[in-house]
C-alpha positions as CSV (number, residue, x, y, z in Angstrom):
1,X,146.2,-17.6,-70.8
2,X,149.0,-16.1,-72.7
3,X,150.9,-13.4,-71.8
4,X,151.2,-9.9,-74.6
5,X,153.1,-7.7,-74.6
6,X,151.3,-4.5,-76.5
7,X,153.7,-2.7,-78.1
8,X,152.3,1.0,-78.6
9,X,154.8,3.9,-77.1
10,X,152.1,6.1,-75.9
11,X,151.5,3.3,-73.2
12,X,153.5,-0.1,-73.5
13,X,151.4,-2.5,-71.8
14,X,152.3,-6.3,-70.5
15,X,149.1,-8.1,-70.0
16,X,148.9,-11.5,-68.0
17,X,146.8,-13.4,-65.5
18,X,144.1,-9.7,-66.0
19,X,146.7,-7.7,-64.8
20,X,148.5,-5.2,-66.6
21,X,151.3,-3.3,-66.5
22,X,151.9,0.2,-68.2
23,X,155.2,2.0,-69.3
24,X,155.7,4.6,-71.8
25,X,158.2,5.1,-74.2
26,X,160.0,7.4,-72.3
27,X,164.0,6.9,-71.3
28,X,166.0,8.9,-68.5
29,X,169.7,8.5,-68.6
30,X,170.4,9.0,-64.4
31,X,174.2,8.5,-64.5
32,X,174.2,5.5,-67.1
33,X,171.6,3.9,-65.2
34,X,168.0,3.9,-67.4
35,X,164.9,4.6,-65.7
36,X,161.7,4.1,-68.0
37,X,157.8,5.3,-68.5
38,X,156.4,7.8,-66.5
39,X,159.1,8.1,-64.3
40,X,161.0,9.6,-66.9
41,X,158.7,11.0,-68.7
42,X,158.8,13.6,-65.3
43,X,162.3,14.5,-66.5
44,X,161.2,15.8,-69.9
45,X,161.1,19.1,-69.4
46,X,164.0,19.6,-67.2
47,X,166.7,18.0,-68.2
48,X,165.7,16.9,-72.0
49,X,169.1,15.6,-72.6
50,X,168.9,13.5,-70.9
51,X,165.6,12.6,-71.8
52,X,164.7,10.1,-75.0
53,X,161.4,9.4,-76.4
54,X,161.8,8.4,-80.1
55,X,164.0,4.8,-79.5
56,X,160.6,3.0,-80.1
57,X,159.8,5.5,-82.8
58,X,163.0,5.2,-84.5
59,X,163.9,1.7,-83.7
60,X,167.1,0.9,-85.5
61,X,171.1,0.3,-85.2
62,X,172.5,4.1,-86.5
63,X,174.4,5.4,-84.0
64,X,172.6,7.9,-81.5
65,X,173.5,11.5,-82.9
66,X,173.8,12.8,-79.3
67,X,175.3,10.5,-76.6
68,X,172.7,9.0,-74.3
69,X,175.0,7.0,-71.8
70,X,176.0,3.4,-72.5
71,X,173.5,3.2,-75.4
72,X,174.7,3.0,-78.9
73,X,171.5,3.1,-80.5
74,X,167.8,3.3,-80.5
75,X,167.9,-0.5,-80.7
76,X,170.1,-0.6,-77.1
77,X,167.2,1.5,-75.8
78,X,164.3,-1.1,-76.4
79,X,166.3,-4.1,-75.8
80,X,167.0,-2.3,-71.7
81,X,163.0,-1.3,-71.8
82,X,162.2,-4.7,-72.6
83,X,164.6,-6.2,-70.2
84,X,163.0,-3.6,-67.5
85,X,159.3,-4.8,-68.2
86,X,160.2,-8.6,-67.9
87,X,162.1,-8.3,-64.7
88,X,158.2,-7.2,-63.2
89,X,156.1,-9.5,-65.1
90,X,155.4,-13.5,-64.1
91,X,157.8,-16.8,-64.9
92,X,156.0,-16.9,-68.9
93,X,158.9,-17.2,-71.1
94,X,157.0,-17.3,-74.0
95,X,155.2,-13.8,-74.8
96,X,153.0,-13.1,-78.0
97,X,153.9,-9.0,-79.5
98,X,151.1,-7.1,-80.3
99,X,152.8,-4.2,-82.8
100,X,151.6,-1.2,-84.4
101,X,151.4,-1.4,-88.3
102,X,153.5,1.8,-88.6
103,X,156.6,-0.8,-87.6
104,X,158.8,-1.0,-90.9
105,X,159.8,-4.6,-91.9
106,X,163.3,-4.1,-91.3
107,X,162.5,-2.7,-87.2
108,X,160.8,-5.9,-87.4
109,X,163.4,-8.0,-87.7
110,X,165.7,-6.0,-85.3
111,X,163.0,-6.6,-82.7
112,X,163.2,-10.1,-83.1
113,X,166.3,-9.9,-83.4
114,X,166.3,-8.2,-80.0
115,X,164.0,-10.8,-78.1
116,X,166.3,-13.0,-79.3
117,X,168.7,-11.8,-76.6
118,X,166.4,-11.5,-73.7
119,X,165.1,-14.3,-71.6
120,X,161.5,-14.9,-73.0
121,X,160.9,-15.9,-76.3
122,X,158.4,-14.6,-79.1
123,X,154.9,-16.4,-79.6
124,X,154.3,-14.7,-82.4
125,X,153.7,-11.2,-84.0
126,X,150.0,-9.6,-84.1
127,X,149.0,-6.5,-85.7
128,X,147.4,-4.6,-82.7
129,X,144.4,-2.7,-84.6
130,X,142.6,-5.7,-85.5
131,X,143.5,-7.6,-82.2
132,X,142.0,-4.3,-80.4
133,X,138.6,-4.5,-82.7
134,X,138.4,-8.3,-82.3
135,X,138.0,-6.9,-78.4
136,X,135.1,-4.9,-78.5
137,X,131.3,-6.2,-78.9
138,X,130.7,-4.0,-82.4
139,X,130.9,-6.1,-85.5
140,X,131.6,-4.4,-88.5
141,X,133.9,-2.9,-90.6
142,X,135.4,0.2,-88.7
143,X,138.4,2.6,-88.3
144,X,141.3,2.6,-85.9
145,X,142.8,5.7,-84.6
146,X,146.5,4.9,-82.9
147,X,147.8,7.8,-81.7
148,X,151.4,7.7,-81.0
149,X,153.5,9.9,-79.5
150,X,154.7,11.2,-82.4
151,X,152.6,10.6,-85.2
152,X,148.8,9.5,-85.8
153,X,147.8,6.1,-87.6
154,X,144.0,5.8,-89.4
155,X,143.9,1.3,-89.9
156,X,141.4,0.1,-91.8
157,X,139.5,-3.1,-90.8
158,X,137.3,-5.4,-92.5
159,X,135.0,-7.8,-91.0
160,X,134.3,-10.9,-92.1
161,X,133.6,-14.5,-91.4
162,X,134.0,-13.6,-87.6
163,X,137.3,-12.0,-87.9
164,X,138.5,-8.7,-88.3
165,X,141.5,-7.8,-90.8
166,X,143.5,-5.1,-91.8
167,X,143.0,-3.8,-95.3
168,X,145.1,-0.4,-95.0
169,X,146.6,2.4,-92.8
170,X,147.2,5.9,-93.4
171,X,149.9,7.9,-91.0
172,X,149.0,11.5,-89.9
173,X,152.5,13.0,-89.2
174,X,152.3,15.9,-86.7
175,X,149.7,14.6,-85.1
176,X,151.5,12.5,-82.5
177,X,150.0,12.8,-78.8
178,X,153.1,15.0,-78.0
179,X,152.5,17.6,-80.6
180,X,149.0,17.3,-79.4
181,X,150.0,18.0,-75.9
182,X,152.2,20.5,-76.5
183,X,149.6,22.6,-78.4
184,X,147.1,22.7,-75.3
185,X,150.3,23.8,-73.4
186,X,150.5,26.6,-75.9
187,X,146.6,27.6,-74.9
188,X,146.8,27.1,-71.1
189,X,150.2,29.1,-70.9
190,X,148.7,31.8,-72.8
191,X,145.5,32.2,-70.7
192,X,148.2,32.2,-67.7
193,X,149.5,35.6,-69.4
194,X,146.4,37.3,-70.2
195,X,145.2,36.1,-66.9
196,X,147.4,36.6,-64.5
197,X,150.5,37.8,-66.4
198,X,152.3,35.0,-65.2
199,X,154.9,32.6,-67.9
200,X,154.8,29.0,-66.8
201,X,157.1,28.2,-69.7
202,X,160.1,30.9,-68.9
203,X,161.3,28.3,-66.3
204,X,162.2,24.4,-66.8
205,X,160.6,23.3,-63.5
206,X,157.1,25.6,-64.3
207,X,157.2,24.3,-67.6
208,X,157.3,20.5,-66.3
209,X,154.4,21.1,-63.8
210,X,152.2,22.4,-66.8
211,X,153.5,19.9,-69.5
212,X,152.1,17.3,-65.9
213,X,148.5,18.7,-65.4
214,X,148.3,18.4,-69.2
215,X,146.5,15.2,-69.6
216,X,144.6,16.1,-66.5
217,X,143.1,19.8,-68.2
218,X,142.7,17.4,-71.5
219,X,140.1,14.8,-69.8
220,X,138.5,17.8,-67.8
221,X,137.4,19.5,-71.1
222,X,136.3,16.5,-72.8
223,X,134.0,15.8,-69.6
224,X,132.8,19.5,-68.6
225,X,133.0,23.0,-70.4
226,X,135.6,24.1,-68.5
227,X,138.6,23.9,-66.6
228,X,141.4,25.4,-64.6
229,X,145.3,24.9,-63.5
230,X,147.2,25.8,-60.5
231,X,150.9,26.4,-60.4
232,X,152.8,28.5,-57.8
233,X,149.5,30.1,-56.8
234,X,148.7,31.2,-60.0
235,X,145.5,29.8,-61.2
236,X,144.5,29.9,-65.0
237,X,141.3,29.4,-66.4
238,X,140.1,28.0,-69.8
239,X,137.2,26.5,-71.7
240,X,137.0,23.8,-73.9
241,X,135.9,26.4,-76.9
242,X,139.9,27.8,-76.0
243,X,141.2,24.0,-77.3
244,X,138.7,23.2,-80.3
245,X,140.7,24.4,-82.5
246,X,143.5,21.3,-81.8
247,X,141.1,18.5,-82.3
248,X,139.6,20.0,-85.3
249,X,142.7,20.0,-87.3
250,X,142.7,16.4,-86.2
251,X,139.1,15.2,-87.5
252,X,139.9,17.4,-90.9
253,X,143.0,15.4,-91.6
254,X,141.0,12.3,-90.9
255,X,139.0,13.1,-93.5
256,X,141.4,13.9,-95.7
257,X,142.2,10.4,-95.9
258,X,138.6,9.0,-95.1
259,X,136.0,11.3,-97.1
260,X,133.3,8.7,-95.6
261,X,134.7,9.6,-92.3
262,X,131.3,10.5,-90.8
263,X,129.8,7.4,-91.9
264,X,131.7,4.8,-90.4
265,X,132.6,3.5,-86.8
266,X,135.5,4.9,-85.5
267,X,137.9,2.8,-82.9
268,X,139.5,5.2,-80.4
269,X,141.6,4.6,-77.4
270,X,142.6,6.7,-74.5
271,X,143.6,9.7,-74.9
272,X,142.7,10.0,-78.4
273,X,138.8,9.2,-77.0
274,X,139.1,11.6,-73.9
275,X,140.2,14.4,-76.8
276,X,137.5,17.5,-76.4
277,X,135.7,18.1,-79.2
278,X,136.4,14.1,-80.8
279,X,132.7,13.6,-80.4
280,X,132.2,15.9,-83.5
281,X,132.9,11.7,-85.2
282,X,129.2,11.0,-84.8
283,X,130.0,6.9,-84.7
284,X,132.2,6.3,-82.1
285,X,133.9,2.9,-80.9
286,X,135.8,3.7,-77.3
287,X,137.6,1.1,-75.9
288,X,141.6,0.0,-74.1
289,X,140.2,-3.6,-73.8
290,X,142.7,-6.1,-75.5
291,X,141.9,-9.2,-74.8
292,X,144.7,-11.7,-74.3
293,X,142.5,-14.8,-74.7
294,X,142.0,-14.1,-78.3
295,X,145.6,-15.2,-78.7
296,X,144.8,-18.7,-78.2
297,X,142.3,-18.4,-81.5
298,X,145.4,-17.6,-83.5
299,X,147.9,-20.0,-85.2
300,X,151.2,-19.1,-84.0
301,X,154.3,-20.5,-85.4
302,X,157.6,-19.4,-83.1
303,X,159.7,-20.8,-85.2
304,X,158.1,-19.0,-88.4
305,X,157.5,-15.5,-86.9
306,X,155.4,-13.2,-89.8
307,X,153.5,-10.2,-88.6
308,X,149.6,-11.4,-88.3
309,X,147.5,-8.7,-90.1
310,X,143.9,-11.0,-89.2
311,X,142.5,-12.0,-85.6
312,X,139.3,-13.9,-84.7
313,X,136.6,-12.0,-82.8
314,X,136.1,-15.9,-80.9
315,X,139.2,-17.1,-78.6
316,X,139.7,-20.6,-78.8
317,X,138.2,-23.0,-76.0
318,X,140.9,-23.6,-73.3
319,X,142.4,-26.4,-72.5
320,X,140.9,-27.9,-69.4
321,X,143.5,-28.8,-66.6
322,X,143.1,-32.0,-66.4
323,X,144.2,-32.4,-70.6
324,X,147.6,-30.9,-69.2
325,X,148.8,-33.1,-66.8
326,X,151.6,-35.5,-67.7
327,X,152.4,-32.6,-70.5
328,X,155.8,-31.2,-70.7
329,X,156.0,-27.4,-70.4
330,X,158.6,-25.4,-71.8
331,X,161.9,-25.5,-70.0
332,X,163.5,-22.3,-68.7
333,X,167.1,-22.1,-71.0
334,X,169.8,-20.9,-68.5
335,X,173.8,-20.7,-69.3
336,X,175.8,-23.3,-68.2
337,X,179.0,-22.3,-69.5
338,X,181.0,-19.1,-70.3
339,X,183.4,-18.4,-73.9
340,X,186.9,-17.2,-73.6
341,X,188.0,-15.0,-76.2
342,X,190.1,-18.4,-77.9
343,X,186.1,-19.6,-77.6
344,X,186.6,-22.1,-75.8
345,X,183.7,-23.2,-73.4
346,X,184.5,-23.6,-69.6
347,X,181.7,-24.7,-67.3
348,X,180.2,-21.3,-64.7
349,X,180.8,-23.7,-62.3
350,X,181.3,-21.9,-59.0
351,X,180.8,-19.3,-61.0
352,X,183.7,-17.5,-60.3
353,X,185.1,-16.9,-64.3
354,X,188.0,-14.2,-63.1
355,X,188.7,-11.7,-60.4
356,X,186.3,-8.6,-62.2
357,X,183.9,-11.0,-63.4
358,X,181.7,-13.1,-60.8
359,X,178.5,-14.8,-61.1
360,X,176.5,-15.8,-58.2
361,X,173.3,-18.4,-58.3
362,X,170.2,-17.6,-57.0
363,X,167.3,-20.7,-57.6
364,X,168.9,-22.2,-60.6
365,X,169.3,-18.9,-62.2
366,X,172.5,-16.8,-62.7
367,X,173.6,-13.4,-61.5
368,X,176.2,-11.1,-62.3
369,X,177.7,-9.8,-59.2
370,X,177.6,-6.0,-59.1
371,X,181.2,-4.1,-59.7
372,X,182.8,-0.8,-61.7
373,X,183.3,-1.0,-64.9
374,X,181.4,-4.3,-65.4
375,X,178.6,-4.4,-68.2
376,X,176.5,-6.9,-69.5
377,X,175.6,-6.1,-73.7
378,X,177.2,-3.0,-73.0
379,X,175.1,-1.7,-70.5
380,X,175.8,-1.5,-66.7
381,X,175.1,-4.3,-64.7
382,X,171.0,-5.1,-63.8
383,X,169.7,-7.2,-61.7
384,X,167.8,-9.8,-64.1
385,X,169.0,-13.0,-64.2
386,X,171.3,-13.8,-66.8
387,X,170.9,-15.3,-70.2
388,X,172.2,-17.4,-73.0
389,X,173.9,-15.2,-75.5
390,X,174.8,-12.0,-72.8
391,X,178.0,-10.7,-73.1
392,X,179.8,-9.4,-70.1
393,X,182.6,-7.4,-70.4
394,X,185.1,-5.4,-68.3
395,X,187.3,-3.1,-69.8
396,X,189.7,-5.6,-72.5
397,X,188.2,-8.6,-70.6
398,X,184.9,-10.1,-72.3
399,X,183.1,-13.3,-72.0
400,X,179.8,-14.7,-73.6
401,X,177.3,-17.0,-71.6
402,X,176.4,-20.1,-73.3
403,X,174.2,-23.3,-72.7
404,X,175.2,-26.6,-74.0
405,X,173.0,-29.1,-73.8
406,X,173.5,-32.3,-71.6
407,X,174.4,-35.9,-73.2
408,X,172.1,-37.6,-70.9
């Protein structure tokens, strides 16, 4: 079964083997080292400098307007959260990208551009909303609500002859599921004042604790009429005719793009589906199934990557076992030699290149041996095995890993 990597920053999920693996776009910069998803996300409040949650958003090379350790760009940012999502996933080098449509062309190309420096390689490129509809048992045109973290998207899909295409998409700016959040903030805080005349938001650490229990007070008044939050003893009160207001805005936007909005199946997936008051859409599709075995229904060309705007609602019959055996699988491309700065090629042998810069091997694959100063693409040192392509550099001294391929 092939493995996807689906590529939406409210929750960036690596599917394989039925298991999944979530992390949002969040960043934390802890002294140069980058800690990812939710993790960071914990920070956000806090200590926002050092806190970044657009780099998927805002994927590109201009240089970060504030400094946001060893990262030079957005572009440095996904290329480490990538990297930090392989390290935990299985030995599949080859990983099919299931993108929003709200990716420009040109972010794209940097992301392939990207993958081209990590150690797995790019199936193919799949627009997620029809891939997400091809999922579900409904079969008929529909809309697709992606909410992002900072923005909304409305997709379009046809259905026909079995498959399910895209035929437009609308963004909702403002909309995102942080300016969503941060609006029921605005409502619990205030019924924390009125209530019990205490400020969650005066301090950093109150204000994280209530930005936490958000998505927990969101799901709690979509299920019952009411709700309540605790922090520092003070207990606040609310009822889901406090929030309407939020989601309202949302549905009247909607149908400022989709007059016919009531008429037609609506695709929603968590949170956008757990949203109180979202049930005012009479027609509603809810479902976070993606189903990787649709993949195999899908031509793929690696070597002729185009983003994929049509998916089959039928995946393709596996290959039995026994049609595998004696068939050559795709081999793992490690470096085998390093490049001075005359670039010339010397083998890793021992793997010793200089006194700051040593490699040790661990089952075939290569490691950089942890030291100051030392970075690999100019970010500290990790522990994922190295790569063809990775440049490793300290201070004036730089070298690029290779792999040249054997005579025999």
């Amino acid at each position: 079964m092939a493995t996807v990597l689906d590529l939406l920053d409210t929750s960036i999920r690596l599917l394989y083997e039925e298991k999944v693996m979530h992390s949002n776009g969040f960043v934390f910069n802890s002294e140069n080292e980058f800690v990812f998803g939710k993790a960071a996300e914990k920070k956000y409040r806090t200590q926002p400098r050092k806190v970044n949650n657009k780099f998927w958003w805002q994927l590109g090379t201009e240089p970060l307007q504030l400094s946001f350790g060893p990262a030079r760009h957005t572009a440095d940012l996904v290329h480490q959260h990538l990297l930090s999502l392989y390290q935990s996933a299985p030995e599949s080098n080859q990983i099919a990208l299931a993108v929003s449509g709200s990716m420009s062309k040109e972010q794209l190309s940097l992301l392939l551009g990207i993958i081209e420096q990590c150690p797995f390689m790019a199936l193919g490129i799949i627009h997620r909303s029809p891939l997400l509809a091809a999922s579900v048992s409904a079969r008929t045109p529909m809309l697709h609500l992606e909410l992002q973290l900072h923005q909304a998207m409305i997709v379009e899909l046809n259905y026909c002859d079995d498959s399910f295409s895209v035929a437009g998409s609308s963004v909702i700016p403002g909309m995102g599921l942080l300016h969503l959040k941060e609006r029921y903030a605005s409502v619990v805080a205030a019924n924390f004042i009125s209530q019990t005349r205490f400020d969650p938001r005066k301090q950093a650490y109150t204000d994280q604790l209530l930005y936490d229990q958000t998505p927990k007070i969101i799901r709690e008044l979509f299920e019952h009429d009411e709700a309540s939050c605790e922090i520092q003893g003070h207990v606040a009160r609310l009822c889901s005719a406090d929030v309407k207001h939020i989601t309202d805005e949302l549905i009247i936007r909607m149908r400022g793009i989709h007059q016919d909005l009531d008429q037609r199946p609506v695709l929603l997936e968590t949170p956008a589906g757990t949203l109180p008051g979202i049930n005012q859409i009479p027609n509603i599709i809810s479902s976070d199934n993606l189903r990787p075995c649709l993949i195999n229904s899908i031509k793929l060309d690696p070597n002729s990557l185009r983003l994929i705007k049509a998916v089959p609602t039928t995946p393709a019959p596996v290959e039995k076992i026994s049609k595998t055996i004696g068939k050559k699988l795709p081999r793992k491309i490690r470096p085998t030699h390093w490049l001075d700065e005359h670039c010339t090629a010397h083998p890793l042998g021992d793997g010793i290149i200089s006194d700051n810069i040593r490699l040790h091997c661990i089952k075939e694959d290569w490691f950089a041996s942890p030291a100051d100063q030392l970075t690999c693409n100019s970010i500290p040192i990790s522990r994922r095995a190295l790569v063809p392509g990775d440049r490793l550099q300290f201070h004036d001294e730089a070298v690029v890993l290779i792999h040249l391929r054997s005579e025999s």
